[in-house]
Backbone bond lengths (Angstrom), bond angles and torsions (degrees), N, CA, C in turn:
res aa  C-N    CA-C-N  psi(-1)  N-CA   C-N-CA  omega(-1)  CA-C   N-CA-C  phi
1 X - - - 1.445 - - 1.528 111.92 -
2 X 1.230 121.11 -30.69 1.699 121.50 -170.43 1.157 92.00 -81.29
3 X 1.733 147.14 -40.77 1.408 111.00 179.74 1.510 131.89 -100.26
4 X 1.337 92.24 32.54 1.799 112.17 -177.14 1.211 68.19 -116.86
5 X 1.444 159.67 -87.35 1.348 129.48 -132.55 1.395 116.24 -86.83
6 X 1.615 113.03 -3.94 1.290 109.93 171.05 1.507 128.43 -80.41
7 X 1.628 95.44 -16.94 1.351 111.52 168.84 1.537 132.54 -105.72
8 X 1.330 98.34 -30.36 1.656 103.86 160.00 1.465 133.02 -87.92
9 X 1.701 109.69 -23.51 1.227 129.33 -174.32 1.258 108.68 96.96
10 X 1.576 88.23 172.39 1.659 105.40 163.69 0.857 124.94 -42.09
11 X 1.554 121.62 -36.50 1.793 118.89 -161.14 1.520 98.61 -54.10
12 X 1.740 113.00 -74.46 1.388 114.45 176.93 1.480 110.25 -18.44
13 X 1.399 150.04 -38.58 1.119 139.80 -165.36 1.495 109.51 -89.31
14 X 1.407 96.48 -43.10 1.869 113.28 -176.58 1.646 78.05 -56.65
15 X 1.633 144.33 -66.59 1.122 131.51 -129.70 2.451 100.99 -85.82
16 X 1.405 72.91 2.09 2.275 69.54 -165.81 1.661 71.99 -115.32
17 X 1.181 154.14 33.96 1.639 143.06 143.65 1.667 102.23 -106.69
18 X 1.407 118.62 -34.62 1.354 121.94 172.65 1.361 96.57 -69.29
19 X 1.541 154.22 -32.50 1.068 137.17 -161.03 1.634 109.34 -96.21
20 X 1.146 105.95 -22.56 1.368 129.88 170.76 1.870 103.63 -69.88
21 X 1.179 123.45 -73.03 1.177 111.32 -177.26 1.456 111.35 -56.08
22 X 1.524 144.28 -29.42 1.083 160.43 -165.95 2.039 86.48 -59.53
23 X 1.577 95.88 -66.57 1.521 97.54 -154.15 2.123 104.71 -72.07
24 X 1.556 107.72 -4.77 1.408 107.13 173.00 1.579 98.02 -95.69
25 X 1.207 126.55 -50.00 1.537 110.92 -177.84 2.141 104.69 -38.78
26 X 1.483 92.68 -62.40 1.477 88.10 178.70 1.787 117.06 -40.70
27 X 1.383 118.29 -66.38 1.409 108.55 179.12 1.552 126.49 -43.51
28 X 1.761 104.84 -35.37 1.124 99.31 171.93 1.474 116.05 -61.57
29 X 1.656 131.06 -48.99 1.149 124.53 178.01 1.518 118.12 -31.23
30 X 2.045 101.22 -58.40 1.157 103.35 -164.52 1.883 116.34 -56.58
31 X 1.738 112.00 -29.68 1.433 112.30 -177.33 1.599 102.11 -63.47
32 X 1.279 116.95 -49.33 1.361 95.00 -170.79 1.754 127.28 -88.01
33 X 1.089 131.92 -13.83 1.373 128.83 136.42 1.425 121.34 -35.46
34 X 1.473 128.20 -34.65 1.707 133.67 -168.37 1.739 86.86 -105.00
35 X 1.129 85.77 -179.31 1.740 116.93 -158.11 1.634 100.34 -104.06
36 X 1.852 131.55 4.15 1.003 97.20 -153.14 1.765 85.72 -116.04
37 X 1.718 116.84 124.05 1.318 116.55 -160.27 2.196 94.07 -91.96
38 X 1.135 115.05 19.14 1.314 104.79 149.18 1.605 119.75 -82.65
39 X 1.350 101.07 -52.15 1.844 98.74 175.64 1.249 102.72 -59.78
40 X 1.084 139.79 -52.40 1.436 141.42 -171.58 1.548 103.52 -42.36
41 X 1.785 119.16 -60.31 1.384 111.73 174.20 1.677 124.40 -84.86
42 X 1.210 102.05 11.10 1.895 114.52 162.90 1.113 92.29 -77.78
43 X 1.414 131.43 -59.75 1.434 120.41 -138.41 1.474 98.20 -79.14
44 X 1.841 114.12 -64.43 1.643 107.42 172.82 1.418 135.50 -24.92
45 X 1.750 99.54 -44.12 1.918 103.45 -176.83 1.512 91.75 -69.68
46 X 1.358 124.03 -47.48 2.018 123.89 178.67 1.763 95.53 -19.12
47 X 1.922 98.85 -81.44 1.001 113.55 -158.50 1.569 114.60 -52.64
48 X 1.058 131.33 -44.56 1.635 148.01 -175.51 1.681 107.66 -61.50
49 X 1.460 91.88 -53.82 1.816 82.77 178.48 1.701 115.70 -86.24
50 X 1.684 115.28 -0.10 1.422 126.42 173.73 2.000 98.19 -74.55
51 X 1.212 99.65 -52.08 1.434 98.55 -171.62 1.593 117.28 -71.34
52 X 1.653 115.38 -16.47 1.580 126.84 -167.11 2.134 83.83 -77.40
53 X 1.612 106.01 -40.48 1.757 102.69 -166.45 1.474 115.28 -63.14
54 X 1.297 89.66 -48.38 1.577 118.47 167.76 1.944 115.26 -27.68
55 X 1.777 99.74 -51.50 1.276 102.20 -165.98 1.488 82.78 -98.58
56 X 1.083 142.79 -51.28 1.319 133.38 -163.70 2.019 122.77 -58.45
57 X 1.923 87.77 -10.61 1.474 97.06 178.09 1.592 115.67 -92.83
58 X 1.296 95.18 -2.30 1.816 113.17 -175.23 1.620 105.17 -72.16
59 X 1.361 108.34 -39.34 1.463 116.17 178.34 1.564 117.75 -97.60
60 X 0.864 116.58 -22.26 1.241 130.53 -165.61 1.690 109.21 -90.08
61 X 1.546 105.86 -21.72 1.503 120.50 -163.36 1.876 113.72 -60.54
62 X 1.571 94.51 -31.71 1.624 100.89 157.84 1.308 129.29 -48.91
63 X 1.290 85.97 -46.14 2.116 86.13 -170.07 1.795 94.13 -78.62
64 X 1.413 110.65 -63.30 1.818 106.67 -168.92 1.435 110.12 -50.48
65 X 1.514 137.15 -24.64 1.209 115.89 161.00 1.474 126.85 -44.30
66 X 1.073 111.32 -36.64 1.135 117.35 160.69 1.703 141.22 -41.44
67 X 1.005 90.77 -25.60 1.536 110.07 -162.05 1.459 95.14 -70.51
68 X 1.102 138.66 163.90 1.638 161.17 -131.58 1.742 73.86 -121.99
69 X 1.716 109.12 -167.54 1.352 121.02 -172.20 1.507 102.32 -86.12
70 X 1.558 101.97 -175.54 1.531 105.56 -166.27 1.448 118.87 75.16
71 X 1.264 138.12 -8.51 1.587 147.29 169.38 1.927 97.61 -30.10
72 X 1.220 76.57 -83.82 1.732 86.75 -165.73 1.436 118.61 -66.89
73 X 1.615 119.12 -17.21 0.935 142.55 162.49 1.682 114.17 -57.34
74 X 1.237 115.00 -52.62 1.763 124.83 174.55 1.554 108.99 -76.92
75 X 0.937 110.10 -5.37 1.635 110.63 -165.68 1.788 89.85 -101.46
76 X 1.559 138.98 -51.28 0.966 169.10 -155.63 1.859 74.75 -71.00
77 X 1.259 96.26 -97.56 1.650 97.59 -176.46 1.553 124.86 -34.72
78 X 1.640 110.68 -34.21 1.634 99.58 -171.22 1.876 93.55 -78.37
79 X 1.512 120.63 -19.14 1.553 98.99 -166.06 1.596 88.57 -85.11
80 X 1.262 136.21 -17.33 1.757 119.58 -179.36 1.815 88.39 -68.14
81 X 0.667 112.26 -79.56 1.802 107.80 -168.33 1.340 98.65 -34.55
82 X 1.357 153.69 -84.69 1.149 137.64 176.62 1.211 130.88 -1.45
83 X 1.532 112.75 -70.32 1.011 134.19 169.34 1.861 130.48 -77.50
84 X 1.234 128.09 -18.66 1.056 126.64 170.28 1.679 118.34 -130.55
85 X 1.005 119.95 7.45 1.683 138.35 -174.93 1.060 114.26 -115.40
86 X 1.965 127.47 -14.39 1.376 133.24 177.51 1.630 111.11 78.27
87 X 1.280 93.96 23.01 1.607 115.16 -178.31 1.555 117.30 -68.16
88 X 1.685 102.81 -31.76 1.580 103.95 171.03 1.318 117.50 -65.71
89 X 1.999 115.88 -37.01 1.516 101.21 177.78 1.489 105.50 -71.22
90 X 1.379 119.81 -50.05 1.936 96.50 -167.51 1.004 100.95 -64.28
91 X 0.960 170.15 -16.56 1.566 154.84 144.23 1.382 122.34 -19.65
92 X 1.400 104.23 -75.03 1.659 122.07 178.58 1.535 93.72 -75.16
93 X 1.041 156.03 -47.45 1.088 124.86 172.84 1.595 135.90 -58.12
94 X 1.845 100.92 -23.18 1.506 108.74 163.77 1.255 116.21 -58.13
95 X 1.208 110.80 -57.66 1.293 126.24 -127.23 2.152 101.68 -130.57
96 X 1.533 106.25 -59.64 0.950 89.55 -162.45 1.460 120.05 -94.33
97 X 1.453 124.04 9.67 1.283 117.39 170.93 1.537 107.23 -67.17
98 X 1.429 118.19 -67.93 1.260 100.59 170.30 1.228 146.31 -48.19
99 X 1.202 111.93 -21.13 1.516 140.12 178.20 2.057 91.83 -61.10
100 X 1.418 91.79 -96.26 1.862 91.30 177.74 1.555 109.90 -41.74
101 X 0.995 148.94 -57.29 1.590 132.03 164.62 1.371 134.72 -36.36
102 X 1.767 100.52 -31.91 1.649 103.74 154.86 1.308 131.63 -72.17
103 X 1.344 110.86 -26.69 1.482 131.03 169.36 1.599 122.00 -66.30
104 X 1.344 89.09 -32.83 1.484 104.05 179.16 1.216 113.67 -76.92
105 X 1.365 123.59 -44.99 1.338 119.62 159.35 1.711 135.20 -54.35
106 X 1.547 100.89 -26.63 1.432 107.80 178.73 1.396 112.24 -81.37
107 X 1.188 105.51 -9.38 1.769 106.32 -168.92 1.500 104.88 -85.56
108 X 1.195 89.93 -54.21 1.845 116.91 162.94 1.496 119.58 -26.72
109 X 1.509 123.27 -58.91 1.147 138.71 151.26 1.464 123.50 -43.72
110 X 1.307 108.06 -60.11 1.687 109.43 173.98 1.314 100.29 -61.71
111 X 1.234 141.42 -68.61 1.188 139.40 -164.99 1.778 118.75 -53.79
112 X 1.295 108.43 -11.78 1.210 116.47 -174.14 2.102 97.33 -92.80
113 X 1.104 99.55 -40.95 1.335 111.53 -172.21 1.609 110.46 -72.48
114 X 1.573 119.53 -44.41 1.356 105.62 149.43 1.413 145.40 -84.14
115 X 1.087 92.99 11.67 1.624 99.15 156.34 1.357 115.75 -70.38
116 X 0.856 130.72 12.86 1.522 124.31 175.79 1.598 102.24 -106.72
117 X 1.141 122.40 -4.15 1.298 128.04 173.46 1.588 123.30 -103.74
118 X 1.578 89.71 108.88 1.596 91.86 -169.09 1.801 131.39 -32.58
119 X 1.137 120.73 -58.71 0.970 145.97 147.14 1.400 121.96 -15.80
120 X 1.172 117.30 -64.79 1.701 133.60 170.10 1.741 103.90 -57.57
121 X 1.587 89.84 -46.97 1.650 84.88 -166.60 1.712 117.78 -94.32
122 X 1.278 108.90 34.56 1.418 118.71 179.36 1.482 95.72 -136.39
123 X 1.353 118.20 -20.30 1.372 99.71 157.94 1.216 133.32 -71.03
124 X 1.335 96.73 -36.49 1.757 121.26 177.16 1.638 118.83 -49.90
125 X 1.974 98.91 -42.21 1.194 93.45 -179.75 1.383 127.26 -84.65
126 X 1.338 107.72 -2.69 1.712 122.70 173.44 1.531 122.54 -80.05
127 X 1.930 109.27 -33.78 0.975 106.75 150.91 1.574 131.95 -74.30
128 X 0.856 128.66 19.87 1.468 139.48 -133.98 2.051 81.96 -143.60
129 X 1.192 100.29 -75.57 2.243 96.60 165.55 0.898 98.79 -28.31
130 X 1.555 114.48 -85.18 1.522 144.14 -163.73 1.761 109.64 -13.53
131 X 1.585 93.80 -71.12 1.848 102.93 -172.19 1.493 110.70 -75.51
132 X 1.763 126.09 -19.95 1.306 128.32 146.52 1.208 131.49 -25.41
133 X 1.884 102.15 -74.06 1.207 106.20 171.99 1.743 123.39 -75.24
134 X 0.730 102.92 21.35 1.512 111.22 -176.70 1.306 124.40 -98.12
């Protein structure tokens, strides 16, 4: 991969992660149309810990520029394991159940603490209709 992307570029890589998400959107379809609620929770933890990297690469994108070669190359490889190695459950089972349960609690807290603020808490309750009626 480093001397196809050193010579073709990134795109080639941007274009085999688009083909990659292409062939998990599909599996995901296929789990949830079928009956079998293991693919169903392969595919969700996929998607959940795809979108947690996603945001965590938004901030993080300073420092990994940095990184020597292989960047997009390791990133390419950790979403095939994710996604086809069953890499999303040992993951979330390492790491991110507790992980989102700690989060869950911290949000919980803040959210409890601005509720005392008018403002916060009239937004809250509109979003709060909002996903009701929804």
């Amino acid at each position: 991969f480093f001397f196809v992307s050193m010579f073709i570029g990134d795109s080639f890589l941007g274009f085999i992660v688009s083909i990659l998400l292409v062939a998990a959107g599909y599996q995901t379809w296929k789990a949830v149309e079928g009956n079998n609620s293991d693919a169903k929770k392969h595919w969700l933890t996929f998607w959940m810990l795809y979108g947690v990297f996603q945001f965590l690469e938004l901030f993080l994108d300073v420092l990994l520029c940095w990184m020597p070669f292989f960047y997009n190359e390791a990133k390419l490889g950790f979403y095939v394991y994710l996604a086809f190695f069953d890499g999303a459950s040992k993951i979330y089972d390492l790491v991110g159940e507790k992980g989102f349960k700690h989060a869950e609690d911290n949000v919980k807290q803040v959210h409890k603490k601005l509720m005392t603020n008018d403002q916060y808490k009239q937004l809250s309750e509109k979003i709060q209709n909002y996903t009701k009626s929804a």
